[in-house]
N, C-alpha and C positions, 0 to 999 in steps of 0.2 A: 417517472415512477419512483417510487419510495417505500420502503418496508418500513413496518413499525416495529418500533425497536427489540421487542420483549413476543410480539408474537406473530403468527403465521397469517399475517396482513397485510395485501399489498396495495398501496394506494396509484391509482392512474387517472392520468390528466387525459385529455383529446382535444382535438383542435375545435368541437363545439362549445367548449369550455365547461362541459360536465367531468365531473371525478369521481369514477371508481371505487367500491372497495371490495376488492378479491379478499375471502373468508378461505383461507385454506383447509381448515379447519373442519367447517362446515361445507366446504365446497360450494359455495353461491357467493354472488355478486350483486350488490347493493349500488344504487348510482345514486350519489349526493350531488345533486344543483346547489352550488353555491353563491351565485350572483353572475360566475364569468360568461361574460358575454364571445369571448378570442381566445384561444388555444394558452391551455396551460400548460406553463413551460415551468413551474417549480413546485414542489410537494415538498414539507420538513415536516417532520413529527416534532413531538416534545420528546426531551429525554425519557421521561416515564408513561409518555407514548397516549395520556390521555387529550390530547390537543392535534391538531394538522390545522397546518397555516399551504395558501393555495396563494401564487401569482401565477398572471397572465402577462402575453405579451406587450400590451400598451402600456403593464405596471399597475393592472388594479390587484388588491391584496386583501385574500379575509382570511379569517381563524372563526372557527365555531366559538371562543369564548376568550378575551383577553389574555395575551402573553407577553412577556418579554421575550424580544430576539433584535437581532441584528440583520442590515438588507443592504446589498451592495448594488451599487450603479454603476452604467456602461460609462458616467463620465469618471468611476475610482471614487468615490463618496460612499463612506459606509456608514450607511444610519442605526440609532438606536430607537427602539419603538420600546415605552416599559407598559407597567399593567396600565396605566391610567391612559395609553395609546397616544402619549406624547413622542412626537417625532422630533428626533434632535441629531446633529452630526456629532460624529466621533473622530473621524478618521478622513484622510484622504491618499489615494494611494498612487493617485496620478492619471492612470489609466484602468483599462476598462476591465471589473475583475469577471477572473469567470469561475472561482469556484470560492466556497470558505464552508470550512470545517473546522467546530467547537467541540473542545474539549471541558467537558465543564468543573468535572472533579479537579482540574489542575486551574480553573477559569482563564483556559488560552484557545486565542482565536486565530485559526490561518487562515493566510486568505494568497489566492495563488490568481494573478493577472493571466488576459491576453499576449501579455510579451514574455509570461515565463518568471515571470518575479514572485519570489516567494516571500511573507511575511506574515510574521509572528507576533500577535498582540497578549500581552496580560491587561483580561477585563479585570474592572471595578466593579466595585457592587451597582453602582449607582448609572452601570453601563457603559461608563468612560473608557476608552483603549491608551495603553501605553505599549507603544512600540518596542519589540526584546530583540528581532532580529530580524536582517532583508537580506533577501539572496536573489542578486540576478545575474546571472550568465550569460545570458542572450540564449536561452535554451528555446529554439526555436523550431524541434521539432514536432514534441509533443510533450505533455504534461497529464495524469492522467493520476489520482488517489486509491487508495485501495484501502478498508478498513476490515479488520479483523476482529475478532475475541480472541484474547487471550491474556491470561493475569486482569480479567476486567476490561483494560479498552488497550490497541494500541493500533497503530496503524503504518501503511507505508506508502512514501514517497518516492515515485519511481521520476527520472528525469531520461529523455534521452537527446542526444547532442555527437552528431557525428564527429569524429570515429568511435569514442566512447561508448561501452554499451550498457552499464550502471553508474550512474551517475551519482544517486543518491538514496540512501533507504534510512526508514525511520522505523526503528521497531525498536521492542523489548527498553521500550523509556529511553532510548536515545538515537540520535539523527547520527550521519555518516553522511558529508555533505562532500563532494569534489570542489577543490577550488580553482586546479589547477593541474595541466597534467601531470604533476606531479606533489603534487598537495589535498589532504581532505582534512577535514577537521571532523572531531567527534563531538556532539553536544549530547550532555545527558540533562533529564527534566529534572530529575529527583534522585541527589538534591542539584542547582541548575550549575550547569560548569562548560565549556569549552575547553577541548586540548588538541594540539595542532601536529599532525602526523606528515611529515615528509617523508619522501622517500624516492630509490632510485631508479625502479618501472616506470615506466610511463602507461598508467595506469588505464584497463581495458574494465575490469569489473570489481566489487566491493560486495564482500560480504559480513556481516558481524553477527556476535552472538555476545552474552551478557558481559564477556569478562575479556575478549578478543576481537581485533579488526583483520579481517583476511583483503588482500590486494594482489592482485593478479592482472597479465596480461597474457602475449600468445608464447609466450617461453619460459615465466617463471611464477611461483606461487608466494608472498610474503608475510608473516603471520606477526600479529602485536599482537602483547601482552597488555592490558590497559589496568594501569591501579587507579583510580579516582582520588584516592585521599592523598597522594603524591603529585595528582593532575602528570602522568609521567605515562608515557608507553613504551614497553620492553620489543626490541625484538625476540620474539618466542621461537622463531623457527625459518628457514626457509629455502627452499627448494625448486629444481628445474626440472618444468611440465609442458605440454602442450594441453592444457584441459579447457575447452572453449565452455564449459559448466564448472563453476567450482560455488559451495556451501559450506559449512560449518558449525558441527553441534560438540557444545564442550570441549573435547581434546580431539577433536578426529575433525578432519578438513576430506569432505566428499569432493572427487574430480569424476572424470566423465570423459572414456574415449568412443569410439564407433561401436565398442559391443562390449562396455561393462562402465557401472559404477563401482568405481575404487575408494574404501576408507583409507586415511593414511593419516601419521602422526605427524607432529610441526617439521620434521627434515624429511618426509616424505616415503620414509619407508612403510610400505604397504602393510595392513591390518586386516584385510578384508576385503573379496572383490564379490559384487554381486552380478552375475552376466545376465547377458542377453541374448535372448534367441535371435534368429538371423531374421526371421520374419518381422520380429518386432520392431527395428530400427535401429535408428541412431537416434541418443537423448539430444533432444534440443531446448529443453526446458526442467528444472530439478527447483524444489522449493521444501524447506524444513518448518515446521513450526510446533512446536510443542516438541514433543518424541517422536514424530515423524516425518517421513520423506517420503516425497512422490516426483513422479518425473514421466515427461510425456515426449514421446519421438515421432522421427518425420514421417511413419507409418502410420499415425492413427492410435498408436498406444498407449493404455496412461496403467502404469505399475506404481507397488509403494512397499515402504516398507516401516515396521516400526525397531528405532535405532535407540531407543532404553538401556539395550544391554550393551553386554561386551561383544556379544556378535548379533548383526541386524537380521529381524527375523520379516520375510516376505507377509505381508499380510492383505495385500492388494491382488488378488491375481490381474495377470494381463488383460486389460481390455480393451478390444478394438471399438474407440468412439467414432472411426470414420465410417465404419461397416452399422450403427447403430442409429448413426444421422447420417444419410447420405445425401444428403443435397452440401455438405459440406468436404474439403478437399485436405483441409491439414489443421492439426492441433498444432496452435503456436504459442501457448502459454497455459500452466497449470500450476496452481495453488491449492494446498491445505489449510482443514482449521485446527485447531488449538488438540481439542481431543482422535484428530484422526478419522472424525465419520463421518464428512462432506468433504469434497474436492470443487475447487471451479474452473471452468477448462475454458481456456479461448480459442475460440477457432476461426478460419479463415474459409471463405465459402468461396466455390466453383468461378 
């Protein structure tokens, strides 16, 4: 499946090899036969959403009307297809990729393997790949993208790697990568830099926000300060917690115990606690993005708040998502967008 980028279209493949297109809009569904004869396993719009290019399993590939794009193989061979539908290699990456995502205003291409290898191309105009960065861990649990709006495009890199439980996020123009447990580096796109963060946790989760790196694990909280034109990071603050949630917007670093979300400043003294009802839970999941905060717990409940001001004002009442799906058992993950008026909730079923 695939939404189009700009509007309330969703594109789906089926194992007869027909595609989809759900009109949200107009509420009906249209089904374009395109040629596939075997289950279609890839749908990509264009960026301005007037094109869908369709592969199937055995590897056939059409688009309603010539484009450039790029195609990766299970043997790591990243092809370039341009207008005139010349096929040419670019790349090799060794092994078998299984995802990639193009950023084009910045024209960089990721592209994220079966074994957890992350790498970072600057396209050419004429399609060519130069390699900016690879990162491989052995992160062999799981690997999994997430993309957002917000300031236009940004996205995030979630990695996880036992005992570790954020590994790596990319947001707000720069990545926050683990290296080690006790090492991350920060990269920003614009303009492009690396600066190398050590430190003396052994580090459980990572959060950042435009101007700070938060690191935390199950007894203390540690806050940078980052100046880019120095390539230099301050410690800003830091503090002993038990907070198995911790986030960060501007000056306040959110934690998280059995029955409240607590603001607090970089040495930890309290600003603001927002509770929770006994019915509601315990938070197991908190996500910021723009001016707000939402957070979802082991009850089924997902709250929010918007955190603008000086004090966060609730604007999400409580809702019980397990009582409204019930064939499902527990929210295990919950993310905001940009302006606060979608949420997306992952849940775990019976």
């Amino acid at each position: 499946m695939s939404w189009h980028p700009t509007r309330k279209i969703l594109s789906v493949g089926w194992e007869n090899g027909d595609i989809t297109l759900w009109n949200e809009h107009e509420h009906e569904g249209n089904c374009a036969t395109d040629g596939h004869k075997a289950p279609v396993n890839i749908l990509s719009w264009s960026s301005n959403g007037t094109r869908l290019i369709s592969g199937d399993e055995p590897g056939q590939m059409y688009a309603a009307e010539s484009l450039s794009c790029y195609i990766g193989s299970e043997d790591g061979i990243i092809f370039h297809i341009d207008e005139k539908l010349v096929l040419r290699e670019c790349a090799n990456v060794e092994t078998m990729i299984k995802s990639m995502l193009i950023y084009e205003a910045k024209s960089i291409l990721v592209v994220v393997t079966t074994t957890m290898m992350l790498i970072q191309f600057s396209c050419a105009p004429d399609g060519s790949l130069s390699e900016l960065m690879k990162i491989n861990r052995g992160l062999s649990e799981r690997c999994y993208m997430e993309r957002y709006c917000q300031l236009g495009f940004t996205c995030n890199f979630h990695y996880y790697k036992k005992p570790v439980a954020d590994i790596a996020i990319f947001t707000l123009q720069s990545a926050v990568v683990q290296i080690s447990p006790y090492h991350v580096q920060l990269e920003t796109l614009d303009p492009p830099n690396i600066l190398s963060i050590r430190t003396d946790i052994h580090i459980r989760g990572v959060s950042n926000s435009e101007d700070h790196v938060v690191l935390w694990n199950s007894k203390k909280i540690v806050v940078y300060e980052i100046n880019e034109e120095k390539n230099f990071a301050r410690l800003a603050g830091t503090f002993d917690i038990d907070s198995p949630l911790t986030a960060i917007y501007q000056q306040t670093v959110f934690t998280a115990d059995t029955s409240s979300i607590t603001a607090r400043n970089f040495q930890g003294t309290i600003k603001q606690t927002m509770s929770l009802a006994e019915q509601e839970g315990i938070p197991i999941s908190i996500d910021i993005c723009g001016h707000y905060l939402v957070i979802a717990t082991d009850n089924g409940f997902v709250k929010g708040w918007d955190i603008s001001r000086r004090e966060s004002r609730q604007y999400i009442s409580p809702k019980n998502i397990s009582e409204s799906l019930p064939d499902t058992s527990l929210v295990t993950r919950v993310k905001i967008n940009c302006n606060g008026t979608k949420i997306a909730i992952q849940l775990k079923k019976d």
